[in-house]
N, C-alpha and C positions, 0 to 999 in steps of 0.2 A: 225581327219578331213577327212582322206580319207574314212574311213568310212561311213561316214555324207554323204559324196558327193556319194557314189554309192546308199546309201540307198533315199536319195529323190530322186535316177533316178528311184529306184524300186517303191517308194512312186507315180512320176508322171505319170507311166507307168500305173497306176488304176483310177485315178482321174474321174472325171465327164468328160462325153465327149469322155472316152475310150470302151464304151461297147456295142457301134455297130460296131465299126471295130473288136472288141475280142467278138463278138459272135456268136455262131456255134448251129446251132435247134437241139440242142443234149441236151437230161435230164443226159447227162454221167458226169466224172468228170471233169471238165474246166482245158486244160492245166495251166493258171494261178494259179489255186485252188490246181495245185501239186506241181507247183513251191511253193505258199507262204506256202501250208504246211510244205514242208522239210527244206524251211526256216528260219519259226519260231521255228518247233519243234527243229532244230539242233544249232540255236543261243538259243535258251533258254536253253536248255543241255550244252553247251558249257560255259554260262553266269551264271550258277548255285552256281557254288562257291563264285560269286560275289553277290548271292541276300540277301541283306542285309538292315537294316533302318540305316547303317552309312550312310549318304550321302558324304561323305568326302571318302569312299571306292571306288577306282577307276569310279566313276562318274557312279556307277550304274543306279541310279536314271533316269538320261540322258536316257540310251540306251531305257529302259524298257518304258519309256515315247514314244520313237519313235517304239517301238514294238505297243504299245496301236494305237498309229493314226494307222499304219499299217493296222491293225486290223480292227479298224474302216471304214478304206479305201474298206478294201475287204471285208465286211458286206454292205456297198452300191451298192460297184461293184455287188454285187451278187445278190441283190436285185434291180439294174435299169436293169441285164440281163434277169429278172426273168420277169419282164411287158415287154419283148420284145418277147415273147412267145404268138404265136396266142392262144395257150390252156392253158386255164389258169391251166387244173388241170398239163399239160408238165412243166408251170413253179415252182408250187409246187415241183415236185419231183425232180425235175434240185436243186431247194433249199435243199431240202432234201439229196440228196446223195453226195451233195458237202460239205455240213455242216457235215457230217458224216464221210466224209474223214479225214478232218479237223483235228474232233475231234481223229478219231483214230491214227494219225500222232502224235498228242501231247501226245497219251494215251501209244503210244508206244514209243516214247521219256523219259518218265515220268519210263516207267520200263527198260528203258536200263541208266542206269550211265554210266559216263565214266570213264573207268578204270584209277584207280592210276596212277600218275604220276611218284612218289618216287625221290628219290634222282637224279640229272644229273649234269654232269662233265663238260658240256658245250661244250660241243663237236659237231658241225655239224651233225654227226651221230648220238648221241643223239637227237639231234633237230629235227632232220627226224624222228629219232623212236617216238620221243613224237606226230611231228605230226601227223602222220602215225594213230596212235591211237586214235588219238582225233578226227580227219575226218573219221575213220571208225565207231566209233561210232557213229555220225552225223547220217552216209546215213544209219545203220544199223537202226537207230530208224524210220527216216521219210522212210526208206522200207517196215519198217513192219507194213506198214499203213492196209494192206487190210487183216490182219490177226488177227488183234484186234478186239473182240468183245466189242460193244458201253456199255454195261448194265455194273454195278457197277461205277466201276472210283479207279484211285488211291487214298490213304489219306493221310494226313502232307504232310512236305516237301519236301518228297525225289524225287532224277530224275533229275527232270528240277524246283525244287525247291518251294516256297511261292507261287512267281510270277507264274508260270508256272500253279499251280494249279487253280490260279484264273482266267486264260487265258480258262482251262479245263472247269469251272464250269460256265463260258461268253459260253464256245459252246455248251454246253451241254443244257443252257438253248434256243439260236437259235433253236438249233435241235427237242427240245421238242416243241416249238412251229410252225415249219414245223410238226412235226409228228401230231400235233392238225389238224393243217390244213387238211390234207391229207385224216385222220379219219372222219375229219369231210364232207370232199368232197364226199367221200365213202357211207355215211349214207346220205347225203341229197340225192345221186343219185339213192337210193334201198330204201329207206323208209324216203321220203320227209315230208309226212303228218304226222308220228309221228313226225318226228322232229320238224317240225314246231307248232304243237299239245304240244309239252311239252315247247316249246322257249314261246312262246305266254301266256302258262299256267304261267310259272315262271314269266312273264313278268305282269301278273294281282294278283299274288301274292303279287309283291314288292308295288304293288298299292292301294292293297286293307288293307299290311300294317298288317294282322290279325295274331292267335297266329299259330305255328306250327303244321300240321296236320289238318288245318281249310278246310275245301271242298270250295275249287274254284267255284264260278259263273261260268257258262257254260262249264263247264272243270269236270266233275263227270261223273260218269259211264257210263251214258249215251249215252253221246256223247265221249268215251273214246270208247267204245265196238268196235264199228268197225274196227278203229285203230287197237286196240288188235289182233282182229279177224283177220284180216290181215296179222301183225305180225308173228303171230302164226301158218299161213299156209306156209309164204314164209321164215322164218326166214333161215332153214337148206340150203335150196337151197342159201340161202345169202350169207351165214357162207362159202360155200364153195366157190364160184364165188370171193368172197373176198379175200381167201385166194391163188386164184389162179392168182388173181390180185395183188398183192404185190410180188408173186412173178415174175411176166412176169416183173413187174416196177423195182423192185431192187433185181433181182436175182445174181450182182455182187456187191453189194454194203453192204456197213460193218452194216448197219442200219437194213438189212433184219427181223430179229426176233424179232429188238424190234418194226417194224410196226404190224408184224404179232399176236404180244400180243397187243399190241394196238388197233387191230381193233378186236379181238376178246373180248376184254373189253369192248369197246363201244357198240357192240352186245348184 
């Protein structure tokens, strides 16, 4: 029960309604966004032994239900801070390196375990060394947030266990679709009319319904060449202005490399 009662004061503390007094014109990471990482990553570390489908096992089910609102909670929060951003591309990357935090907070919870417990005598001094142990583990994981690289991920259950993983692969997929964004802000701002030239093509494809490889109505060489030709003179000077743009936006941030493959893919 005490539990319960501190966690919906953490649960109220995001709610609707919270995110212009907790917002700062910073695309950095949101103090909130490092409180709820070490948070969850160090109660799911902690809760691991207990992730189970008994539901009858210490009322697992429970906890991990109010981890998910949680969760839920600060995916809105982040996104009603996100439209309060005069620049829309500032609140893209405010998304982006908070979701990236996130995820590497749980990515390094997920490889730090916590050490064996083993036998205790029940001793107060036991009780202190155990917790001792169990708390440094905690803060060791959600510390070594900025040192985890985003690309791979853990696999099975180990870490921060089932649940934990599925928490991983809920931010993984956020962040992939910030990083969409981002890529995509990039290429419509340095080469609009391609983009727009192939949205438009795809878009009279699905209409016209024809077989695969079929030459498009007004979309063939023709009217492609220039495009191309365009392309093709400015593309390197792109490539690099791009790249020196990702990193002036997330040169502290755990995301770095995989925008910078990403936008060299999109290229």
């Amino acid at each position: 029960p005490r539990f319960k009662v501190l966690f919906d004061v953490q649960l109220a503390s995001i709610k609707s309604g919270a995110e212009r007094p907790l917002f700062v014109e910073s695309p950095n990471v949101h103090a909130v966004v490092k409180r709820y990482a070490a948070l969850a990553s160090s109660m799911l570390l902690l809760m691991a032994e207990y992730d189970s489908d008994d539901t009858a096992l210490f009322k697992a089910h429970n906890f991990y239900d109010m981890m998910d609102r949680l969760w839920a909670a600060m995916c809105d929060l982040l996104l009603r801070m996100c439209n309060l951003f005069k620049d829309h591309r500032a609140g893209i990357i405010f998304l982006t390196v908070n979701y990236a935090h996130i995820l590497a907070s749980l990515r390094a919870a997920d490889a730090s375990p916590l050490p064996s417990s083993g036998p205790s005598d029940g001793s107060p001094a036991a009780a202190l060394s155990a917790g001792s142990s169990l708390l440094g583990a905690a803060r060791g994981a959600s510390g070594a947030a900025a040192s985890v690289a985003p690309q791979g991920g853990p696999q099975g259950s180990s870490g921060i266990g089932k649940t934990g993983a599925s928490a991983i692969k809920e931010c993984e997929d956020q962040l992939a679709s910030c990083v969409g964004l981002y890529v995509e802000d990039q290429m419509v701002r340095r080469f609009r009319f391609m983009v727009e030239f192939v949205k438009k093509a795809e878009q009279q494809q699905k209409r016209q319904a024809g077989p695969e490889g079929q030459q498009i109505a007004n979309f063939g060489p023709a009217q492609a060449g220039p495009i191309l030709r365009d392309f093709a003179s400015r593309w390197k000077a792109s490539l690099e202005a791009m790249h020196r743009e990702v990193v002036a936006d997330f040169s502290h941030a755990a995301c770095e490399r995989e925008l910078l493959q990403a936008s060299m893919t999109a290229l």
